[in-house]
N, C-alpha and C positions, 0 to 999 in steps of 0.2 A: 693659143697663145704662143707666141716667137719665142725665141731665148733672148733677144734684144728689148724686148716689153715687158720681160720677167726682170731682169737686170733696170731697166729703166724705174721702174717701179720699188726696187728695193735702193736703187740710191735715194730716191727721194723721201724712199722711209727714214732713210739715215741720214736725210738731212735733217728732217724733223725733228726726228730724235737728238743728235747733236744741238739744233738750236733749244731745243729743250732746253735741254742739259744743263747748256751754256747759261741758260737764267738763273740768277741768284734769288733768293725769297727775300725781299728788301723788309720787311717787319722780321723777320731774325737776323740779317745782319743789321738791325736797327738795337735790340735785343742786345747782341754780343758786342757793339761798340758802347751802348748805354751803360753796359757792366761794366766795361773795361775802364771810359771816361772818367765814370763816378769813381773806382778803386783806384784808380791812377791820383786825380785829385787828391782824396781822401787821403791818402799814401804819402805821398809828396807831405804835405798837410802836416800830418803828424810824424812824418819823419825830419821836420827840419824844428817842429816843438819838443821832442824829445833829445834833439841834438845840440841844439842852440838854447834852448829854452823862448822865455818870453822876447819879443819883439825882433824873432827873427826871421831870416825867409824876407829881406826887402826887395828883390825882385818877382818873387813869386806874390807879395801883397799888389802886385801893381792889375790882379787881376780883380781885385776891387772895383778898378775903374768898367769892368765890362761886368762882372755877377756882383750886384748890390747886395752889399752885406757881409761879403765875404773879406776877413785874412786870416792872415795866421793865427789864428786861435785854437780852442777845442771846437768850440762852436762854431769856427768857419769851418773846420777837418767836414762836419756835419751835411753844413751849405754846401762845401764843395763839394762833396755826394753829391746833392743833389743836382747841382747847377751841373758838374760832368757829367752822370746820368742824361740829363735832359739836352745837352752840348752835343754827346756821345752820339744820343740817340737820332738825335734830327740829323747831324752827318752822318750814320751808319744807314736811314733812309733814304737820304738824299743822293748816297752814289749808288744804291740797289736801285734806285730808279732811274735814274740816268743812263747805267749800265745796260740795264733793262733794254732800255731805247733804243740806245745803240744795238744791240744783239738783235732787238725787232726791223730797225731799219737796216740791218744785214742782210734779208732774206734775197 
């Protein structure tokens, strides 16, 4: 073995290894946006009912029109858990995959 086909062979390990690397695990960044989404929500939620009180937050109700069921209530604070959860989660998949893609059609 050459010194030229030893060296050849470990950049190519380190390519592999770098594109590894480079891959994100799209079901845990699915995971840690899903958290985030719902708390965030939630958050918002019950910090414009504790501050305002009843009938407040009219531009944050206007998310009514896309998660059925939801305003400013206690019981939306709830839904919007949920519906940011599930919001969260499909965009925290959807760019782990995509990114994914890209980092594969790099090679």
């Amino acid at each position: 073995m050459t010194t030229e086909s030893i060296t050849m062979a470990g950049n190519k390990q380190t390519e592999e290894i770098s594109r590894e690397v480079m891959r994100i695990q799209a079901g845990v960044l699915a995971m840690v946006c899903a958290v985030l989404g719902g708390l965030l929500l939630f958050t918002m939620t019950v910090w414009l009912l504790l501050k305002d009180g009843p009938g407040a937050g009219p531009h944050l109700s206007l998310l009514g029109n896309y998660f059925i069921g939801y305003s400013v209530s206690w019981f939306g604070s709830i839904l919007g858990l949920v519906y940011g959860a599930l919001t969260g989660g499909i965009v925290g998949w959807v760019v782990g995959s995509i990114y994914n893609l890209v980092v594969g059609f790099r090679k």
